[in-house]
C-alpha positions, 0 to 999 in steps of 0.5 A: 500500500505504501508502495502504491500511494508514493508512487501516486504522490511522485508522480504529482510531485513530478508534474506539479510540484515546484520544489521537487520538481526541480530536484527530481530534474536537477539528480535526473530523476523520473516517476519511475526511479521511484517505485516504492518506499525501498527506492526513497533511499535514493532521493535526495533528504529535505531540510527544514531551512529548505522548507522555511525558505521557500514554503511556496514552492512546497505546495502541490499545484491542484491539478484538474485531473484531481477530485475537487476535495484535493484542489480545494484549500480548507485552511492554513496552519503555521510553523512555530520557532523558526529562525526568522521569526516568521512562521511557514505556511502550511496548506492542508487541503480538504483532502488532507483534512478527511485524511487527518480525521481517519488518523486523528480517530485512530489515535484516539481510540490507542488513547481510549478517547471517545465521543463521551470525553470533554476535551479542553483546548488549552493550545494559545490562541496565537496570529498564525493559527498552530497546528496543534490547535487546528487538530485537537479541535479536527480530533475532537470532531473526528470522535464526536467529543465536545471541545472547550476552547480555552483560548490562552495566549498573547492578548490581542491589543486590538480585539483581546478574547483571551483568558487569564490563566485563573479564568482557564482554571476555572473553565476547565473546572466549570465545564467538568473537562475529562481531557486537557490537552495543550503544550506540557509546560502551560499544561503543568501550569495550569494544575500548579494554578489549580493547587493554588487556587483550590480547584476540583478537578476530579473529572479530569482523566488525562491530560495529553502534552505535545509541543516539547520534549518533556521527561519521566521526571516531569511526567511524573512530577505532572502526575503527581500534581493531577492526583493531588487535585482529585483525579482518579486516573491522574494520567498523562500521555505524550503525544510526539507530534510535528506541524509538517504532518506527524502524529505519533501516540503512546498507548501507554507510558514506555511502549512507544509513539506509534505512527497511527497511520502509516498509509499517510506517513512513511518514517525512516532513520538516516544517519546524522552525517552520511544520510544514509538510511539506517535498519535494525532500530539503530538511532539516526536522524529521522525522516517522513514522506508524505504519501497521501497529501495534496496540499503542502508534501513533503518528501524525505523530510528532516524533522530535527529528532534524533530517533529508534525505531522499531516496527516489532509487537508493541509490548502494551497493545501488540501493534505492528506499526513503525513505532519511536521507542526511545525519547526524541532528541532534538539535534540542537541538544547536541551542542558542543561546548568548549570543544566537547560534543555534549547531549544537554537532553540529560541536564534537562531530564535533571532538572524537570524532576529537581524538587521546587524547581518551577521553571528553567532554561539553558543558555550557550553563550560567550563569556563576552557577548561580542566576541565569537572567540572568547571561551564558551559559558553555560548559563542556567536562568531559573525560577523555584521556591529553595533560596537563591543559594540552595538554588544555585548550589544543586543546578550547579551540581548537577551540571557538573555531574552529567555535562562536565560544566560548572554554569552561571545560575541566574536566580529570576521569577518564573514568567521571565522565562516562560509566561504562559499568557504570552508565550506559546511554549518554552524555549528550553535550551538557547545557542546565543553564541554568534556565528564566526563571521558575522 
């Protein structure tokens, strides 16, 4: 089936897509070099600056031979995070939009999610629409569940909807929620507010976190928090998820993301160097191909994670799909500093699970700012309850042990790191080094 539906979308990308159009001209490429997932070894890789330069050129033509669902465009969704501060348009047909509802109903159903739940939408409401956003409310339609639409974020200083964070407490609370669902560190947020504040949140049974990379520490750490305001379940489940079209799901903490649709979405490991496709589960960069869309298509897409997979029975539910079982690691958490190549994945693990740590970030920089040639220095910004002493004591410790690098710890409050009322999510790790050159 794979083999099929790609050679569908080559043969599109071939006649009407801009970008790939010219690559497949350029390496002297036809459909017919392509004829299954197995010959996508000899494609060229795509990267996401290629994509964030020219995100136009990634919009498949709507040709007229196409069924009117696949020409006709139903809405636009947005990257987050880019370099240039503008986000990258990505188009999502009807087509694409029926395609994402089979998907969206499959995960549920893993996550045990039905038409009986009351979701709360807790994604911000930003300028450009996320993607996150836009499926939860597909999900909730997929399934026939209600949807609360919290409607955080950066208040409009034209048109201001938005809510503060007590007022999503609340709602959540008002409208018996049993599923909340929204970027971790808001989401942990909102049940630090609700201790506070005394809220009930006894008909909560989930909360569902994507947007960041978030370890057992803190899943924990959330767990921990829900429980204490009343839910039975006090479930947290991590959904892996990129705007460009990945939605892989946990059937249960430490089995896995499961791709719920590998009819849609191909995933591969290549090596990080070489990009050569890798076997046997080996950890390499990874890779997806769209096979089934008619808007924006991607092919042999570099999604930034360092990634295993596996297609053996999965040991929760005994599925076969291609799963990614260990946790993702950004390519930008492996960092060299001072020389050293260093995994930072391991200093946030830490500190997610460090007791009366509320929020934190860490920063690569010089010792002088202007220079590019002045010695590398980590610097962790962080916000807790211990005294600034203590505080400073413990990350620095743990720095030592796992990276080999004493910081400087910066002592300030939460929101001068993460404001859940303005930011869509943290940055937890920040390169200020400047390029050479520049």
């Amino acid at each position: 089936m794979q083999d099929r539906l790609l050679r569908t979308t080559i043969d599109l990308c071939y006649r009407a897509h801009p970008f790939y159009r010219g690559r497949m001209h350029e390496a002297g490429l036809t459909p017919g070099d392509i004829g299954g997932v197995d010959d996508l070894a000899n494609f060229p890789l795509t990267y996401k600056r290629e994509f964030l330069n020219d995100p136009e050129a990634f919009r498949l033509e709507p040709l007229s031979e196409l069924p009117l669902e696949a020409r006709v465009l139903r809405e636009v969704m947005y990257t987050t995070g880019t370099t240039t501060g503008q986000p990258a348009p990505l188009y999502t047909t009807t087509f694409d939009y029926y395609a994402y509802a089979i998907q969206a109903a499959r995960a549920a159903r893993v996550l045990g999610m039905g038409d009986s739940d009351v979701i709360a939408n807790v994604f911000p409401l930003t300028p450009f629409p996320m993607g996150a956003y836009l499926r939860a409310q597909a999900t909730a339609a997929a399934i026939g569940a209600s949807m609360i639409l919290a409607h955080p974020g950066r208040p409009s200083e034209a048109l201001d909807i938005h809510r503060g964070l007590d007022e999503v407490v609340r709602l959540i609370e008002r409208q018996h929620a049993t599923v909340i669902w929204g970027v971790a560190s808001f989401v942990r947020r909102i049940l630090l507010r609700a201790e506070d504040i005394g809220a009930d949140f006894t008909a909560v049974r989930m909360c569902l976190v994507t947007g960041e990379s978030i370890s057992g520490a803190m899943k924990d750490d959330m767990r921990r928090h829900l429980v204490a305001l009343g839910s039975a379940h006090g479930r947290i489940v991590n959904r892996y998820g990129s705007t460009e079209g990945t939605t892989l799901i946990e059937c249960e903490g430490g089995a896995g993301w499961h791709n719920p649709s590998p009819e849609q979405i191909f995933m591969e490991t290549v090596d990080v160097e070489t990009g050569e496709r890798l076997e046997g589960g080996a950890p390499g960069l990874l890779l997806i191909t769209h096979l089934m869309r008619r808007g924006t298509v991607l092919l042999r897409y570099a999604l930034g994670d360092v990634v295993e997979l596996d297609t053996g029975p999965c040991p929760g539910c005994r599925q076969t799909v291609d799963r990614v079982v260990a946790q993702p690691i950004r390519t930008k958490d492996l960092i060299k500093i001072k020389g050293t190549l260093v995994n930072l994945e391991a200093l946030k693990a830490a500190l997610d699970g460090m007791d009366g740590l509320q929020e934190y970030q860490i920063i690569v920089t010089k010792q002088q700012a202007d220079d590019p040639f002045s010695p590398d220095q980590l610097v962790v910004r962080a916000a807790g309850s211990p005294p600034q002493a203590e505080l400073e004591r413990r990350i620095a410790e743990v720095a030592m042990n796992l990276v080999q690098i004493r910081p400087v710890v910066e002592v300030v409050r939460p929101d001068d790191i993460f404001n859940p009322m303005t930011d869509s999510k943290p940055e937890r790790l920040v390169d200020r080094r400047p390029a050479l050159g520049e």
